[in-house]
PDB file with one MODEL, atoms N, CA, C and O in Angstrom:
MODEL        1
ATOM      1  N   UNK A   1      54.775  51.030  28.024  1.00  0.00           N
ATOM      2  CA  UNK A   1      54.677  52.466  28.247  1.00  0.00           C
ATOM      3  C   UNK A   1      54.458  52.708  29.743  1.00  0.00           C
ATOM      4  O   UNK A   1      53.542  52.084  30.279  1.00  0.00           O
ATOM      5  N   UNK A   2      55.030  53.354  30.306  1.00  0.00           N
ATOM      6  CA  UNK A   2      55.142  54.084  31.554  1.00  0.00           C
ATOM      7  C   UNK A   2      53.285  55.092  31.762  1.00  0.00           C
ATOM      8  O   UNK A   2      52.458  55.483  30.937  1.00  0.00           O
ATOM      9  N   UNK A   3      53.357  55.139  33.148  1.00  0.00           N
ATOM     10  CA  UNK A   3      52.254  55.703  33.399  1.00  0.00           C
ATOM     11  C   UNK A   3      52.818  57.192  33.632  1.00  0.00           C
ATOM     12  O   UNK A   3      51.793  57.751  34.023  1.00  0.00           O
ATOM     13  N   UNK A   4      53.537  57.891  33.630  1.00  0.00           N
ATOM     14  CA  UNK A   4      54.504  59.354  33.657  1.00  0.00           C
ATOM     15  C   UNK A   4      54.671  59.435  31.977  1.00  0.00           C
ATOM     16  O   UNK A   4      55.446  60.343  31.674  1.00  0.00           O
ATOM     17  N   UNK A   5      54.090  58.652  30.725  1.00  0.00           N
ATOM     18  CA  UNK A   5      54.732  59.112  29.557  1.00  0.00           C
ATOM     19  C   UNK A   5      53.965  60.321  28.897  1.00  0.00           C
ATOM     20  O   UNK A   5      54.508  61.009  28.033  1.00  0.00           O
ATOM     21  N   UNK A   6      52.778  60.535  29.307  1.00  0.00           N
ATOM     22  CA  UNK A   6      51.872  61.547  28.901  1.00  0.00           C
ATOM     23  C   UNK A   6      52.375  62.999  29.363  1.00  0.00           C
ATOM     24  O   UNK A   6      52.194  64.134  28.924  1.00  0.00           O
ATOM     25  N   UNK A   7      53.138  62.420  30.520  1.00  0.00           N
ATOM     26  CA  UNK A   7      53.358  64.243  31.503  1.00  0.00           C
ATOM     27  C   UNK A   7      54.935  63.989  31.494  1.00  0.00           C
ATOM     28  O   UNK A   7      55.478  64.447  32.500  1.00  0.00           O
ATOM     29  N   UNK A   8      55.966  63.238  30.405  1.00  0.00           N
ATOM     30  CA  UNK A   8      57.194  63.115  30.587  1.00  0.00           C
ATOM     31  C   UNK A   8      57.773  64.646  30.331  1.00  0.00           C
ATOM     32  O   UNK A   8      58.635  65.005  31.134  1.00  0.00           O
ATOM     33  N   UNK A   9      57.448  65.448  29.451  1.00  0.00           N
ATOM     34  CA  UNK A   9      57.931  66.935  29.592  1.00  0.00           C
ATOM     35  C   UNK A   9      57.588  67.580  30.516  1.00  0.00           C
ATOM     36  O   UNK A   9      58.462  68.419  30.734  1.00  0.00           O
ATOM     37  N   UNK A  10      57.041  67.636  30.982  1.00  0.00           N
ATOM     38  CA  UNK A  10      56.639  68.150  32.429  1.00  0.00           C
ATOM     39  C   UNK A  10      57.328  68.386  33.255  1.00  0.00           C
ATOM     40  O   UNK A  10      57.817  69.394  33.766  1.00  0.00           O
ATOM     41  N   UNK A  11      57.376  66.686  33.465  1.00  0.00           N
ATOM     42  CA  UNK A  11      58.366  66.243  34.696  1.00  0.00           C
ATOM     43  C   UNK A  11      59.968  66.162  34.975  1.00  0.00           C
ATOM     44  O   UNK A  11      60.619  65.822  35.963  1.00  0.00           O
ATOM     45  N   UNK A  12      60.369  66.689  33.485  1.00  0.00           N
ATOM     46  CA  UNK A  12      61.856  67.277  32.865  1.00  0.00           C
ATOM     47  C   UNK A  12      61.628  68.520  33.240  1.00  0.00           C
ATOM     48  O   UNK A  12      62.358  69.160  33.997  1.00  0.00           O
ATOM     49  N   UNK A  13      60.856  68.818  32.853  1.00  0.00           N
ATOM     50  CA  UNK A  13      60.853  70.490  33.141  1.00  0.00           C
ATOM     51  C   UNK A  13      61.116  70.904  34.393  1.00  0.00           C
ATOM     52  O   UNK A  13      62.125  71.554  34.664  1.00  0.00           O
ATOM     53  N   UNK A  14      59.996  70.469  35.479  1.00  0.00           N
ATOM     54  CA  UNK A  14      60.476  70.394  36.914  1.00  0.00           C
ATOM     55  C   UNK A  14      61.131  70.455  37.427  1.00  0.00           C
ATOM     56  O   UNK A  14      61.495  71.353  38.186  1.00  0.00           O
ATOM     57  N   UNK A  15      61.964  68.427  36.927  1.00  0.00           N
ATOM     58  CA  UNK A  15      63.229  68.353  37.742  1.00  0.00           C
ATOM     59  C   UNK A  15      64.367  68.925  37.215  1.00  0.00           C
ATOM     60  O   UNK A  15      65.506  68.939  37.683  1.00  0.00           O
ATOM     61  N   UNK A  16      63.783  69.563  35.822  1.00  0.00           N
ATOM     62  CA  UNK A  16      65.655  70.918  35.972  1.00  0.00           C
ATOM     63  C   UNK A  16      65.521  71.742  36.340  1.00  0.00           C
ATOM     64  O   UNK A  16      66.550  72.418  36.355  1.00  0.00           O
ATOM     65  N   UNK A  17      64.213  72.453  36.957  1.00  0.00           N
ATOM     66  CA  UNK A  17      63.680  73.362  37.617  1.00  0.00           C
ATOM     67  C   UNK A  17      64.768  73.267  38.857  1.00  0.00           C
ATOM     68  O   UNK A  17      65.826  73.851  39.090  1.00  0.00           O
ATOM     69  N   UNK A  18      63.867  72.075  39.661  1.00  0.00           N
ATOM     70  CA  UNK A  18      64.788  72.088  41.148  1.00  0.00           C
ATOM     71  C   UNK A  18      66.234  71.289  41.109  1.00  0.00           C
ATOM     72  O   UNK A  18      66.584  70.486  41.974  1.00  0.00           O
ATOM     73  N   UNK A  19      66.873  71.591  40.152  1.00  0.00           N
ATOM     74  CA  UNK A  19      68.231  71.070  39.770  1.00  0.00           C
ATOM     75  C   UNK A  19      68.918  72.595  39.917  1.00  0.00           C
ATOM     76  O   UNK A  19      70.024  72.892  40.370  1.00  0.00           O
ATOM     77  N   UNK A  20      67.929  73.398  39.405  1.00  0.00           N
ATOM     78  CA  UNK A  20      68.840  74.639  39.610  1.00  0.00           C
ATOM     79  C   UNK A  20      68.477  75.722  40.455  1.00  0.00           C
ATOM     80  O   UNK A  20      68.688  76.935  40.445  1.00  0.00           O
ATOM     81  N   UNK A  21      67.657  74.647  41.449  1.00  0.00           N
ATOM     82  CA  UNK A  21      67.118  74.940  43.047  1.00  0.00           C
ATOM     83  C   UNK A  21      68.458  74.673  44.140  1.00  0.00           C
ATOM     84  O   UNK A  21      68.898  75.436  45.000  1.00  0.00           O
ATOM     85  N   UNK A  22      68.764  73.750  43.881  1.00  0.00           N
ATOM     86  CA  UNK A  22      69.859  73.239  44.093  1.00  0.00           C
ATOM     87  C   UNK A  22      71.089  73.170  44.103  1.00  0.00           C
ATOM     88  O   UNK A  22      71.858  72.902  45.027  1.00  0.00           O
ATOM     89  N   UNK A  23      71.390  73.575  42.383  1.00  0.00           N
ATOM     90  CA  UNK A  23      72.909  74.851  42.190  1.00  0.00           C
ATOM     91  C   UNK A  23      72.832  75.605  42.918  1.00  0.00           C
ATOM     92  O   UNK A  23      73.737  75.789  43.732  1.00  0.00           O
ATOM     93  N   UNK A  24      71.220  76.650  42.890  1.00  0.00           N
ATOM     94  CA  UNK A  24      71.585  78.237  44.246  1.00  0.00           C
ATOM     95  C   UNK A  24      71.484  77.582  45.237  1.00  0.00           C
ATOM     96  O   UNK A  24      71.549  78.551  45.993  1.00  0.00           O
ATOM     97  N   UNK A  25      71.334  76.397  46.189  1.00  0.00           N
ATOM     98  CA  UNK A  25      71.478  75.933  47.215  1.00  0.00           C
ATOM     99  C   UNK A  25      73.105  76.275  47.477  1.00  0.00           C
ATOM    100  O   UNK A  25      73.501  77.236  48.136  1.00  0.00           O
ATOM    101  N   UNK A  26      73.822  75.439  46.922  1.00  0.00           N
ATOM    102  CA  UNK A  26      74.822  75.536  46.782  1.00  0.00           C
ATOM    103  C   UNK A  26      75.575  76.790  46.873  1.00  0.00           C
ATOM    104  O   UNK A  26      76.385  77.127  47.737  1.00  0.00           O
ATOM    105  N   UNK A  27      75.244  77.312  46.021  1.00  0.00           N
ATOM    106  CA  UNK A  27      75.570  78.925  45.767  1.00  0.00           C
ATOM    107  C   UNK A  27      75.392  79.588  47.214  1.00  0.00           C
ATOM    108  O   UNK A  27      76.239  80.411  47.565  1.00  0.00           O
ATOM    109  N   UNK A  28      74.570  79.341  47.879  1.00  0.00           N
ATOM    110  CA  UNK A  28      74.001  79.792  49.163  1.00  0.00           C
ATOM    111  C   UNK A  28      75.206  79.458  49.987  1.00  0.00           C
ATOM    112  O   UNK A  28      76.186  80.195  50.090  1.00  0.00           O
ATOM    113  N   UNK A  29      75.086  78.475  50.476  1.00  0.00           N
ATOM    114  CA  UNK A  29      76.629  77.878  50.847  1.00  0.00           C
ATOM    115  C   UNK A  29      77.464  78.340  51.000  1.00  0.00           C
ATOM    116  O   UNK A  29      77.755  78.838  52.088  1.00  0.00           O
ATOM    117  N   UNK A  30      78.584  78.387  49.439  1.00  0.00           N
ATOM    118  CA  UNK A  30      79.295  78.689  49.138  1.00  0.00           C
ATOM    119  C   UNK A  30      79.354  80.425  50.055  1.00  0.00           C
ATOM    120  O   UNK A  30      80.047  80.748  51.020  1.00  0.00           O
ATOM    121  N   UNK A  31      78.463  81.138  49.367  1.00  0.00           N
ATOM    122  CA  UNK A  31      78.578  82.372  49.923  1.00  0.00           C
ATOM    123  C   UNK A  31      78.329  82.730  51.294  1.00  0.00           C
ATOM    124  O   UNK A  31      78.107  83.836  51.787  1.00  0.00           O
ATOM    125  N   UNK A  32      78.410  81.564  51.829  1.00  0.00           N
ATOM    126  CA  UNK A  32      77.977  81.853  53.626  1.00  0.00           C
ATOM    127  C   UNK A  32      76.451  82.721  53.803  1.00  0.00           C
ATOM    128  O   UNK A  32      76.253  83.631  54.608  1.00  0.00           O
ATOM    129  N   UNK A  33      75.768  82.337  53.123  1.00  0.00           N
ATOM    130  CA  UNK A  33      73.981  82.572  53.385  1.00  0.00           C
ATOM    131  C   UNK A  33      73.884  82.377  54.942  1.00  0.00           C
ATOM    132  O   UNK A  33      74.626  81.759  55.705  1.00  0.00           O
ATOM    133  N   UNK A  34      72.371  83.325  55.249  1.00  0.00           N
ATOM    134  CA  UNK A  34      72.207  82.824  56.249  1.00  0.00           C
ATOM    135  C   UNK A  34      71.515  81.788  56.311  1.00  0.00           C
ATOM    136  O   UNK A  34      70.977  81.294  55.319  1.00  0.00           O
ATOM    137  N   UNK A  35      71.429  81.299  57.521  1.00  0.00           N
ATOM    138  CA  UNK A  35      70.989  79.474  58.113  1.00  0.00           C
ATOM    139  C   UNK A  35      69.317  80.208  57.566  1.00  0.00           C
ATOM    140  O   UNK A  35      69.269  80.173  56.336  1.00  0.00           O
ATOM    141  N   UNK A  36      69.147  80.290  57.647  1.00  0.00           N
ATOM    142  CA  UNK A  36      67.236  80.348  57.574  1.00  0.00           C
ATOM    143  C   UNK A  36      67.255  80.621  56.081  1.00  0.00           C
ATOM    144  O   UNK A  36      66.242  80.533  55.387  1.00  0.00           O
ATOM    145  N   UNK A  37      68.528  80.979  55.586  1.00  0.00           N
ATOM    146  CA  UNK A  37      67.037  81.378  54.395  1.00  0.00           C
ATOM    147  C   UNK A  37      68.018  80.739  53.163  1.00  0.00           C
ATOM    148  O   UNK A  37      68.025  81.210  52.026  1.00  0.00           O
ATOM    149  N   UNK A  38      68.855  79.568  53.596  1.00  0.00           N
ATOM    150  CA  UNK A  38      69.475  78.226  53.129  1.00  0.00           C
ATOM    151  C   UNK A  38      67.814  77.297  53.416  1.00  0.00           C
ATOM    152  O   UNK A  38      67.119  76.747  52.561  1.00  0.00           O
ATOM    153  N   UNK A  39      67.517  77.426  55.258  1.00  0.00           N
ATOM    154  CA  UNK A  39      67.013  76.248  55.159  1.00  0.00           C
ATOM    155  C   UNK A  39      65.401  76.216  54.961  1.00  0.00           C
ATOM    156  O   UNK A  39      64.626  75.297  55.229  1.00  0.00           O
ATOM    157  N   UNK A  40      65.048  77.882  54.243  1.00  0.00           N
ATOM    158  CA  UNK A  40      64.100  77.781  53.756  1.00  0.00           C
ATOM    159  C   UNK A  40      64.169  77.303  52.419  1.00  0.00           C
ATOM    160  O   UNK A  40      63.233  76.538  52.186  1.00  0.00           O
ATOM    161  N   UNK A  41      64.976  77.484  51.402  1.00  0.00           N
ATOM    162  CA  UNK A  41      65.480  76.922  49.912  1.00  0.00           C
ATOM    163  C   UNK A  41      64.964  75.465  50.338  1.00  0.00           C
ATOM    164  O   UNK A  41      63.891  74.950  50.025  1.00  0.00           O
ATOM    165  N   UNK A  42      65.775  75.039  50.965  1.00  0.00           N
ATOM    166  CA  UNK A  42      66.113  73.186  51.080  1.00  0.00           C
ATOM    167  C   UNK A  42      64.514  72.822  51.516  1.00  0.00           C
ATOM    168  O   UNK A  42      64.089  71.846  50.898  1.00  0.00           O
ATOM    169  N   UNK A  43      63.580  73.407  52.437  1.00  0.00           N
ATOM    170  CA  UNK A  43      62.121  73.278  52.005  1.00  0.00           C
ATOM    171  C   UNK A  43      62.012  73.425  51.077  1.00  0.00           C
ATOM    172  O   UNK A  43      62.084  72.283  50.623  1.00  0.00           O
ATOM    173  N   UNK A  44      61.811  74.301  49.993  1.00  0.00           N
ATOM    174  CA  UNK A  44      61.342  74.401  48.730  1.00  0.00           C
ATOM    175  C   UNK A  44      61.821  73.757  48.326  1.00  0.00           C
ATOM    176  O   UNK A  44      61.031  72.839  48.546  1.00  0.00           O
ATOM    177  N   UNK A  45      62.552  73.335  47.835  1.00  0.00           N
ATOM    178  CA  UNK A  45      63.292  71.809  47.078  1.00  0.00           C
ATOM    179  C   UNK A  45      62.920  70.810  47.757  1.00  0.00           C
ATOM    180  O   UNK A  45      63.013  69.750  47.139  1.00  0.00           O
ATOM    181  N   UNK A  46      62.510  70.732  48.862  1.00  0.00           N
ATOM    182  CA  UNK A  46      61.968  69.608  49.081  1.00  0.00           C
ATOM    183  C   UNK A  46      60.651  69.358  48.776  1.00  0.00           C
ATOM    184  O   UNK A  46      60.263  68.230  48.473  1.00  0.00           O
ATOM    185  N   UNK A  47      59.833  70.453  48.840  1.00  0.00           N
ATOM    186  CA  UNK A  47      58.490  70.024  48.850  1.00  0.00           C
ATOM    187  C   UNK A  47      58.150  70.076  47.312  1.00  0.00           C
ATOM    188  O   UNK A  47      56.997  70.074  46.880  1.00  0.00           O
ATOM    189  N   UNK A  48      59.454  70.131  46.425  1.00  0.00           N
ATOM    190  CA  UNK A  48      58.765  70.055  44.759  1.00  0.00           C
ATOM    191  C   UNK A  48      59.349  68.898  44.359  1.00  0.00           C
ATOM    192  O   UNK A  48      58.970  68.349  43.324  1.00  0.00           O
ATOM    193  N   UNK A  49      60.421  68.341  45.186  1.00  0.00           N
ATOM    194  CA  UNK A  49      60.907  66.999  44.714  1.00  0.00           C
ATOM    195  C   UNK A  49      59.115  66.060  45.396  1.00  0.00           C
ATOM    196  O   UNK A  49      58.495  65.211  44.756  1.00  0.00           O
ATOM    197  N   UNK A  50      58.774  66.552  46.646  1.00  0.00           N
ATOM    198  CA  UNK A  50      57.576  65.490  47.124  1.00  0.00           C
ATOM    199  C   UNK A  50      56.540  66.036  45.999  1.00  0.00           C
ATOM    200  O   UNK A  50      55.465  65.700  46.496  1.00  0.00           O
ATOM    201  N   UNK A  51      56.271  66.611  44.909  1.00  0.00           N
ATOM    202  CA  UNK A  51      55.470  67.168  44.309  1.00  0.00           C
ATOM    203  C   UNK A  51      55.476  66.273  43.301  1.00  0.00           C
ATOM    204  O   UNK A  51      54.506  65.688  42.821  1.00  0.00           O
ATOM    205  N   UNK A  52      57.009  66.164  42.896  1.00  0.00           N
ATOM    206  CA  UNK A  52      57.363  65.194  41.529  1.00  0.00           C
ATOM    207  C   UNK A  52      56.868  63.836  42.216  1.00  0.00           C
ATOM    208  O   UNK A  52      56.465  63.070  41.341  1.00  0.00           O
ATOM    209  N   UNK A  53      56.802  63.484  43.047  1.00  0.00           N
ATOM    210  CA  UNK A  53      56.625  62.147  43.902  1.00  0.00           C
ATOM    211  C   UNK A  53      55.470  61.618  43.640  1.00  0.00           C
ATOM    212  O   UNK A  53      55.107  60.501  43.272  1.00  0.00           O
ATOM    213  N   UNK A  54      54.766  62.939  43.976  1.00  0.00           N
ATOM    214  CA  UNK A  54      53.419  62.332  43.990  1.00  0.00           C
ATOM    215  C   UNK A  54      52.305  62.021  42.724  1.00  0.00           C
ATOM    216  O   UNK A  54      51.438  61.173  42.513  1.00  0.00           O
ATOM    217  N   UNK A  55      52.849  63.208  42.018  1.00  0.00           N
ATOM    218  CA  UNK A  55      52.657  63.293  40.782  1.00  0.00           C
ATOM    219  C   UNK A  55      52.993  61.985  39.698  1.00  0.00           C
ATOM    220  O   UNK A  55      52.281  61.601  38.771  1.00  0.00           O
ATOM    221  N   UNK A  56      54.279  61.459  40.125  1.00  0.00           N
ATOM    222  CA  UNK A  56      54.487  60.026  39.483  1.00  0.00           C
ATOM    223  C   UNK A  56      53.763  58.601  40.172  1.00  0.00           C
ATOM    224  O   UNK A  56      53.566  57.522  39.614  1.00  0.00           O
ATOM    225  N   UNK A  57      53.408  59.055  41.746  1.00  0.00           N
ATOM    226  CA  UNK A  57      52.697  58.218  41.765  1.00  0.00           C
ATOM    227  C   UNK A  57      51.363  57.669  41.952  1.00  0.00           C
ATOM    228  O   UNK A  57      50.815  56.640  42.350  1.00  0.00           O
ATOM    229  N   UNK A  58      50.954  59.389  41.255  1.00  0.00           N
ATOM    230  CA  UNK A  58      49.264  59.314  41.156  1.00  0.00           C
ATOM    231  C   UNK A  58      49.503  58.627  38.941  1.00  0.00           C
ATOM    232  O   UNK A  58      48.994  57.589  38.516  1.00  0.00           O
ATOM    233  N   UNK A  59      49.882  59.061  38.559  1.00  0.00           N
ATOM    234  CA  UNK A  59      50.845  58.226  37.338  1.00  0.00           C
ATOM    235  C   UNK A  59      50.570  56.826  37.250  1.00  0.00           C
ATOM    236  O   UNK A  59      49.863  56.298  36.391  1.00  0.00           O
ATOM    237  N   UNK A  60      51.332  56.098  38.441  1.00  0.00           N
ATOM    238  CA  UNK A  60      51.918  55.025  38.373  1.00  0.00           C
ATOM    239  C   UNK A  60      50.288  53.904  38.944  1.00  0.00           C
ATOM    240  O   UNK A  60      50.082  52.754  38.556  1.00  0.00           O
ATOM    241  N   UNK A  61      49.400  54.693  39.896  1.00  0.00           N
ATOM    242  CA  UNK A  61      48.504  53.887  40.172  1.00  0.00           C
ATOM    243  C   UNK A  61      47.590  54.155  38.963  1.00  0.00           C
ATOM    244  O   UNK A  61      47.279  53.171  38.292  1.00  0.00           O
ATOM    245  N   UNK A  62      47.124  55.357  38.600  1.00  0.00           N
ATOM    246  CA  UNK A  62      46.330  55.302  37.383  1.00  0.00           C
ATOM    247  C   UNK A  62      46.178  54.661  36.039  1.00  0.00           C
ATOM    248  O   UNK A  62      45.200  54.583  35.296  1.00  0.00           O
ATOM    249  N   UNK A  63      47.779  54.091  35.889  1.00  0.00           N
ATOM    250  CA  UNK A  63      48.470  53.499  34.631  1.00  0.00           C
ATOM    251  C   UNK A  63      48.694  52.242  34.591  1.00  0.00           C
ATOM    252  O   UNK A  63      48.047  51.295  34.143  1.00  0.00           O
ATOM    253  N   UNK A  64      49.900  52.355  35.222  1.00  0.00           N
ATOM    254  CA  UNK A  64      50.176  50.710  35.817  1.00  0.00           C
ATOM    255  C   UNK A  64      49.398  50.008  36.438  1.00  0.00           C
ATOM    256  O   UNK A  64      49.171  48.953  35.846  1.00  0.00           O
ATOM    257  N   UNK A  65      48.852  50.127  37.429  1.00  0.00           N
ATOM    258  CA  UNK A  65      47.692  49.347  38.623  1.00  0.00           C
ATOM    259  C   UNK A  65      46.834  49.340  38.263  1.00  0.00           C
ATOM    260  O   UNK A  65      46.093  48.457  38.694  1.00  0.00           O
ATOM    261  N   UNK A  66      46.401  50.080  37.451  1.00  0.00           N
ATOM    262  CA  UNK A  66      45.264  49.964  37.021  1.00  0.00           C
ATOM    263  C   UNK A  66      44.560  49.565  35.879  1.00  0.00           C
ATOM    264  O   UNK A  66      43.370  49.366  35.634  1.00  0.00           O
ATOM    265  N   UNK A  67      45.973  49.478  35.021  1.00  0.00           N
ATOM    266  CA  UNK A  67      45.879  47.948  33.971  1.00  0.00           C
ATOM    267  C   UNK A  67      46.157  47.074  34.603  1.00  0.00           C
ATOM    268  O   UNK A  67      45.385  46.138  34.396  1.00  0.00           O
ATOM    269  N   UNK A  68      47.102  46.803  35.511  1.00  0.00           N
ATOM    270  CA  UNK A  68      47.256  45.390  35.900  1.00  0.00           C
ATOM    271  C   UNK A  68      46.337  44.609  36.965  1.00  0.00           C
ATOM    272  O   UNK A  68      46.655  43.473  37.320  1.00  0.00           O
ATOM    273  N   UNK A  69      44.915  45.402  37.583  1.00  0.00           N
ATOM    274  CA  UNK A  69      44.404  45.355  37.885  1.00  0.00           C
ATOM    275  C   UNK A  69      43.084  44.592  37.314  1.00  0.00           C
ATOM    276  O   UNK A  69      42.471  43.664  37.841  1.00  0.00           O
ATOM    277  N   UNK A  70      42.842  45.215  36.159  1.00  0.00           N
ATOM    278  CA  UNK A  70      41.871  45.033  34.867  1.00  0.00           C
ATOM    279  C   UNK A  70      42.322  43.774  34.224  1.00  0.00           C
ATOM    280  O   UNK A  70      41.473  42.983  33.813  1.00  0.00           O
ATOM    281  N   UNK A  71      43.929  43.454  34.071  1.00  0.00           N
ATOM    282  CA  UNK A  71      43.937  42.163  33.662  1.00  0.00           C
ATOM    283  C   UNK A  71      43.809  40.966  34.096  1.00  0.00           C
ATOM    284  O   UNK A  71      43.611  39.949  33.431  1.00  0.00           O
ATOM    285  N   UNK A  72      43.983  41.136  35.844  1.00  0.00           N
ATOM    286  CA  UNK A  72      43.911  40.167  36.939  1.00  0.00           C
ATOM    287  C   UNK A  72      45.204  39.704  36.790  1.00  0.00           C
ATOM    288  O   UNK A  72      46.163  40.192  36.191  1.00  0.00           O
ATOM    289  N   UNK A  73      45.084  38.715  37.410  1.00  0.00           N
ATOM    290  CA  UNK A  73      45.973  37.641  37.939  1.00  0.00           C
ATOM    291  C   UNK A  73      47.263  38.121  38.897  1.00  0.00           C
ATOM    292  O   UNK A  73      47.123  39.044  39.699  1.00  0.00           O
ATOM    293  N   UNK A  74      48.735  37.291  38.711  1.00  0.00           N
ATOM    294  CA  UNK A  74      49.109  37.765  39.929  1.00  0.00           C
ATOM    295  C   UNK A  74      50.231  39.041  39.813  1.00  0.00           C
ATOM    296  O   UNK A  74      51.133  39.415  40.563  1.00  0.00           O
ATOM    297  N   UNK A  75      49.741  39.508  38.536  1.00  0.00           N
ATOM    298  CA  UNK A  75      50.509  40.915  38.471  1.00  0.00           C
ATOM    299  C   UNK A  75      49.971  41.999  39.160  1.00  0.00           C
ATOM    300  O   UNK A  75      50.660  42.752  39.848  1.00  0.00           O
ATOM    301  N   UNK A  76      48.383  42.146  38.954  1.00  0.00           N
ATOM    302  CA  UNK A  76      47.762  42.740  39.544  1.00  0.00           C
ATOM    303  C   UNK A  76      47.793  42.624  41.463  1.00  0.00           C
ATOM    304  O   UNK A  76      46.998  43.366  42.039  1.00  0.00           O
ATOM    305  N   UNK A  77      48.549  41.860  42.197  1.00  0.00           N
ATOM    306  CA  UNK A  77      48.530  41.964  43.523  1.00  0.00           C
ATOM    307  C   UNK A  77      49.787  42.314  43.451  1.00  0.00           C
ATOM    308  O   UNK A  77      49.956  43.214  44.273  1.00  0.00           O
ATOM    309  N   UNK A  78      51.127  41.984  42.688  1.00  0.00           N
ATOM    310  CA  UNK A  78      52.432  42.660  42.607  1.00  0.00           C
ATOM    311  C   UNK A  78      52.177  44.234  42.200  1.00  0.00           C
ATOM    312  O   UNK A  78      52.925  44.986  42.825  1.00  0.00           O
ATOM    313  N   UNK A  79      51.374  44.827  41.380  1.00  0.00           N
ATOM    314  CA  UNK A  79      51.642  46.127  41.405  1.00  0.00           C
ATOM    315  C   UNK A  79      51.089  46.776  42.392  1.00  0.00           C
ATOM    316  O   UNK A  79      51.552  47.907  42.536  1.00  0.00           O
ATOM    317  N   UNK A  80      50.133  46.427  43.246  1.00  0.00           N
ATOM    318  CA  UNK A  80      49.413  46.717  44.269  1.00  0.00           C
ATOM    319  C   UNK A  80      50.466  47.072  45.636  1.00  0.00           C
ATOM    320  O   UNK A  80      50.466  48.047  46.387  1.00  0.00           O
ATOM    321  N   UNK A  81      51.303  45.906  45.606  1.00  0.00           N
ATOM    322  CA  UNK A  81      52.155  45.667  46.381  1.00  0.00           C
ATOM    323  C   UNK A  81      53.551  46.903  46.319  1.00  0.00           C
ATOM    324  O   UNK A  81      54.184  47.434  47.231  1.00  0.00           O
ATOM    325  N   UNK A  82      53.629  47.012  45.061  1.00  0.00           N
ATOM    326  CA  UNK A  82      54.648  48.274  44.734  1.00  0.00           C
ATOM    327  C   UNK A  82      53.932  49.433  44.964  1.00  0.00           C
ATOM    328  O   UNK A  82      54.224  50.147  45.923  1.00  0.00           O
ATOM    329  N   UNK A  83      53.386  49.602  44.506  1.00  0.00           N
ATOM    330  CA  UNK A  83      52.327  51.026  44.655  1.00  0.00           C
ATOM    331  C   UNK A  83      52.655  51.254  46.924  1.00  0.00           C
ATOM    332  O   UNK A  83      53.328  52.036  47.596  1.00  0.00           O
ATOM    333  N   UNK A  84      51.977  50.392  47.168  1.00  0.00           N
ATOM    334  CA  UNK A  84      51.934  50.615  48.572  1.00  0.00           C
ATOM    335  C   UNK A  84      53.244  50.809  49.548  1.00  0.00           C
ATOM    336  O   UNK A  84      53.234  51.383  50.637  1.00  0.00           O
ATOM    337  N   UNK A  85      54.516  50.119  48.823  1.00  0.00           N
ATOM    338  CA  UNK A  85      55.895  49.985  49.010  1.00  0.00           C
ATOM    339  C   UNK A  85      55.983  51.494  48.887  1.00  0.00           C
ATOM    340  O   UNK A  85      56.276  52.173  49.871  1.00  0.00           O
ATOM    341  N   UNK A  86      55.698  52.121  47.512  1.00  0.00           N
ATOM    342  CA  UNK A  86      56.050  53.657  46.756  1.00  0.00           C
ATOM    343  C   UNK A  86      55.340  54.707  48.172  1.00  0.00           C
ATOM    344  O   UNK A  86      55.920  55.676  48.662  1.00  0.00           O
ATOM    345  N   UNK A  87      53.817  54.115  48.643  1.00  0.00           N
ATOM    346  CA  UNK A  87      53.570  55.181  49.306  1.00  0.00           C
ATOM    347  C   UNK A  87      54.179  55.082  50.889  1.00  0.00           C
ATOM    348  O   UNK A  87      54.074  55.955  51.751  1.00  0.00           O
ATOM    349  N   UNK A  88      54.684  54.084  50.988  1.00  0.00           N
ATOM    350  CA  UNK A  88      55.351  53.851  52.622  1.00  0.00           C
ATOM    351  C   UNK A  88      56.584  54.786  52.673  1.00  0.00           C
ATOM    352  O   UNK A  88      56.791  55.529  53.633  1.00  0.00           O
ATOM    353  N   UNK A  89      57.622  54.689  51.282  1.00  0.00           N
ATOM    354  CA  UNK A  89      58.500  54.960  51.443  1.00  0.00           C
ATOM    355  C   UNK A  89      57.841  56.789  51.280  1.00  0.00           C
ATOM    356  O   UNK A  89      58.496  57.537  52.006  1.00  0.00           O
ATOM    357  N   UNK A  90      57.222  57.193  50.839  1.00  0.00           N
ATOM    358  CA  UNK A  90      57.023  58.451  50.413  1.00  0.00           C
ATOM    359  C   UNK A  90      57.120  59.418  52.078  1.00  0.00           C
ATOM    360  O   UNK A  90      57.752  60.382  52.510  1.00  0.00           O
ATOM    361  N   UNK A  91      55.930  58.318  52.659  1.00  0.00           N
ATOM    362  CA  UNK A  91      55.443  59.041  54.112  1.00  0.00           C
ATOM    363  C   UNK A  91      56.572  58.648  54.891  1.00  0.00           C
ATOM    364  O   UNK A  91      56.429  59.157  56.003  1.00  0.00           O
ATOM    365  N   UNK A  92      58.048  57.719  54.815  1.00  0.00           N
ATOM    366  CA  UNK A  92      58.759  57.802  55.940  1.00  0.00           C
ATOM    367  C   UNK A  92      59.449  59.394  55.449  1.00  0.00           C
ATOM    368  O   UNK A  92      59.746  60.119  56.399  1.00  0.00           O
ATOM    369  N   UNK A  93      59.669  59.865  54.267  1.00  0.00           N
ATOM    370  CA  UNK A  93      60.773  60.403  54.055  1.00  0.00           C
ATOM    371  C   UNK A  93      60.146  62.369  54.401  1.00  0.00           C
ATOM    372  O   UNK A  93      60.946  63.299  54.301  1.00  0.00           O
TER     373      UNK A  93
ENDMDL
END
């Protein structure tokens, strides 16, 4: 079981949320929008995709790491290791 399976409707919900953040992105586009208030959208879609992010990976340490933590051995320094991979990549992007 996944550490996101408790909040898996949720997190559907969301991401068809900003799926159809994204169609009116588009839509924006298409209709020659202006530049600012395209590239205010594309903030908002961004900062709910970093929302879903974080949200899976407050998830993923609470769940995963933290059983594999409790069980020891050398799974527990591999999920440690992912977890920290998850938050590097979070803060380059």
């Amino acid at each position: 079981m996944h550490g996101y399976s408790a909040d898996k409707q949720a997190y559907l919900t969301r991401l068809r949320r900003i799926e159809g953040q994204i169609r009116g992105l588009q839509r924006m586009v298409e209709e020659d929008s202006y530049c600012i208030d395209v590239l205010t959208q594309v903030s908002a879609a961004t900062r709910a995709l970093q929302a879903v992010a974080l949200g899976l990976l407050e998830d993923h340490i609470g769940h995963c790491v933290a059983d594999a933590i409790s069980n020891g051995g050398p799974e527990a320094s591999q999920k440690v290791k992912e977890a920290s991979a998850a938050i590097a990549r979070l803060v380059k992007s």
